[in-house]
SENU-125339 format. One line per 10 residues: number of its first residue (from 1); for each residue x, y, z of C-alpha. Coordinates in steps of 0.1 Angstrom, whole numbers. Example, Ala and Ser with C-alpha at 12.3 -4.5 7.8 and 13.67 -1.06 7.14 Angstrom:
2
1> 123,-45,78 | 137,-11,71
***
This chain:
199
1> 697,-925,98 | 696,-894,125 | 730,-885,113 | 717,-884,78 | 686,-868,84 | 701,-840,104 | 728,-837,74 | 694,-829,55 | 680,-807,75 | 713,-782,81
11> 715,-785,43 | 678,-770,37 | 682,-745,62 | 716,-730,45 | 704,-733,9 | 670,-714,19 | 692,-690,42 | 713,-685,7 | 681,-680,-18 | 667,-656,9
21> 704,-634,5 | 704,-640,-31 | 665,-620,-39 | 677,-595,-18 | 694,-566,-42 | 690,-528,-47 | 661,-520,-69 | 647,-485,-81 | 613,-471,-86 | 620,-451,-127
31> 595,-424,-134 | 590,-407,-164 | 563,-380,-168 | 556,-355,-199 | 524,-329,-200 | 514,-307,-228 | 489,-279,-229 | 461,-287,-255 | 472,-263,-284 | 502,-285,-285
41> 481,-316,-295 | 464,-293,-326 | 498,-282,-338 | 526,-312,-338 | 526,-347,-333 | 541,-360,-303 | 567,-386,-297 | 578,-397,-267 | 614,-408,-262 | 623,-429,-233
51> 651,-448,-216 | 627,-484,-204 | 639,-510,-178 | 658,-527,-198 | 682,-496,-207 | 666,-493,-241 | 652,-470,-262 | 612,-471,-263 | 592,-445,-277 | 555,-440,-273
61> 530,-413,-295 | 516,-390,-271 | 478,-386,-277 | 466,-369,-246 | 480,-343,-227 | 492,-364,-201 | 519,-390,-205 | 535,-411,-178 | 553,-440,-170 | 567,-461,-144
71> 586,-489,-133 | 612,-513,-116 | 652,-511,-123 | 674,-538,-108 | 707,-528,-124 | 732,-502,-118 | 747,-481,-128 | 712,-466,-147 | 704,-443,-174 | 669,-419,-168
81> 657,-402,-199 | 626,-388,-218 | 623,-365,-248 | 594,-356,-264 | 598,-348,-300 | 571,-327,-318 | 566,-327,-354 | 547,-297,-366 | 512,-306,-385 | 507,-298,-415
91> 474,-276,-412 | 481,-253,-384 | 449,-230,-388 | 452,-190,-404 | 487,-174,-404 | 473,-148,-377 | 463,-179,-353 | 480,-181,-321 | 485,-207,-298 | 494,-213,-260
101> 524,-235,-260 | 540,-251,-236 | 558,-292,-224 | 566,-300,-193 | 591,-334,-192 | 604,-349,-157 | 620,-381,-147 | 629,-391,-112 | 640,-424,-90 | 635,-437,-56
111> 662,-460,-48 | 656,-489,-24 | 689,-504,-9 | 691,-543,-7 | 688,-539,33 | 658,-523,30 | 660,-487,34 | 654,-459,9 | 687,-447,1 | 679,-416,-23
121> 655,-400,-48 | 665,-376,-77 | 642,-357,-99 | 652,-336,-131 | 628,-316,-151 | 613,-285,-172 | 599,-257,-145 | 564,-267,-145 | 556,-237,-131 | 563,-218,-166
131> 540,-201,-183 | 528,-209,-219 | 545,-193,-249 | 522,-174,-273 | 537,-187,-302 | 521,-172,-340 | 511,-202,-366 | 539,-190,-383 | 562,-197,-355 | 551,-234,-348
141> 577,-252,-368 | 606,-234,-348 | 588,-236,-315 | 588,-273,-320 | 621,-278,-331 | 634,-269,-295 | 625,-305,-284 | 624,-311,-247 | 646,-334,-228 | 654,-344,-196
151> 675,-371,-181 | 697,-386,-151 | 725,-410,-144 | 719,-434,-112 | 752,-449,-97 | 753,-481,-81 | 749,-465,-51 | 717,-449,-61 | 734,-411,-58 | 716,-391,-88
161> 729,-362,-115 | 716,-347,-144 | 731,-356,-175 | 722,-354,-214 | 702,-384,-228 | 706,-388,-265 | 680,-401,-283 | 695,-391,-318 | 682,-357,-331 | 676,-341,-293
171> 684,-308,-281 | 711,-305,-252 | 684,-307,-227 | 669,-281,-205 | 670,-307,-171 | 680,-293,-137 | 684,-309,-110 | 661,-294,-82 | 676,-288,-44 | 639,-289,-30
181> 619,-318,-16 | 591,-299,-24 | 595,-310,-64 | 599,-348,-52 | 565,-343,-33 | 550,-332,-67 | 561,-351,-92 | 556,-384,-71 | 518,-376,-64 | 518,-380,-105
191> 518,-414,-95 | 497,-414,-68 | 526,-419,-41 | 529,-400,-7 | 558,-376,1 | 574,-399,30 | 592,-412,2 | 612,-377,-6 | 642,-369,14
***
């Protein structure tokens, strides 16, 4: 009965030592982040275009200024990507209007390694820091047409580079990939995380 009981108990411990090894896996924190200035909003619908945890195609309509998503990736390789597609209105005020224009896309990762440390981050994006475009009404349609799009390809490893997303009608992307922490720092307090994260 000892015999068997200790058989038991060395059983338990190795299948709970087993299921503790088998949760453990690389994961990755996915953001995705688009803003708009407001003359955007009066002049073109916007679509956004994004790669979701399960590697799909989602899309969203944008309806504030701000759009932003994130969440939790266990497979690799991975596949980053966001576009937002505008569709010019149809009323776009007097010909002589003119409106401030401007779209702002990122996407990013933090990559969390099964033994847990943080083994990377990547970010690729649209200079935030550009000004507006003073587009005339007249100009809208072509203004819109340029899309923006941004993207990134994750290894298994969790090593990041920019690459071109396609979502089916997008441009060739305007994404770099940007050689400063700094940029990590900013685009992760979008989500209301700290910059110990960035490396």
């Amino acid at each position: 009965m000892k015999r068997l009981f200790a058989i038991l108990f060395l059983a338990g411990i190795v299948s709970l030592i087993s299921c503790n090894k088998g949760d453990k896996q690389n994961s990755m924190d996915s953001f995705c982040y688009v803003t708009v200035s407001e003359d955007v909003l009066k002049v073109a619908d916007v679509t956004i275009h994004y790669i979701n945890e399960n590697g799909q195609e989602a899309t969203e309509l944008m309806t504030t200024t701000v759009w932003k998503k994130r969440w939790i990736a266990n497979t690799f390789p991975a596949t980053l990507g966001v576009w937002a597609q505008m569709s010019p209105k149809l009323v776009m005020g007097e010909a002589k209007d003119t409106y401030q224009l401007k779209v702002v896309a990122s996407t990013g990762y933090l990559f969390h390694s099964a033994n847990g440390k943080d083994w990377g981050d990547g970010w690729t994006s649209i200079d935030p820091n550009t000004a507006p475009e003073n587009v005339a009404a007249a100009n809208v349609q072509s203004w819109c047409s340029k899309g923006a799009t941004v993207g990134c390809e994750i290894d298994a490893k969790g090593m990041g580079q920019p690459a071109k997303v396609d979502f089916g009608g997008n441009d060739e992307g305007e994404g770099d990939l940007p050689p400063y922490s700094e940029f990590c720092v900013w685009v992760l307090s979008l989500f209301g995380l700290g910059p110990e994260h960035c490396i």
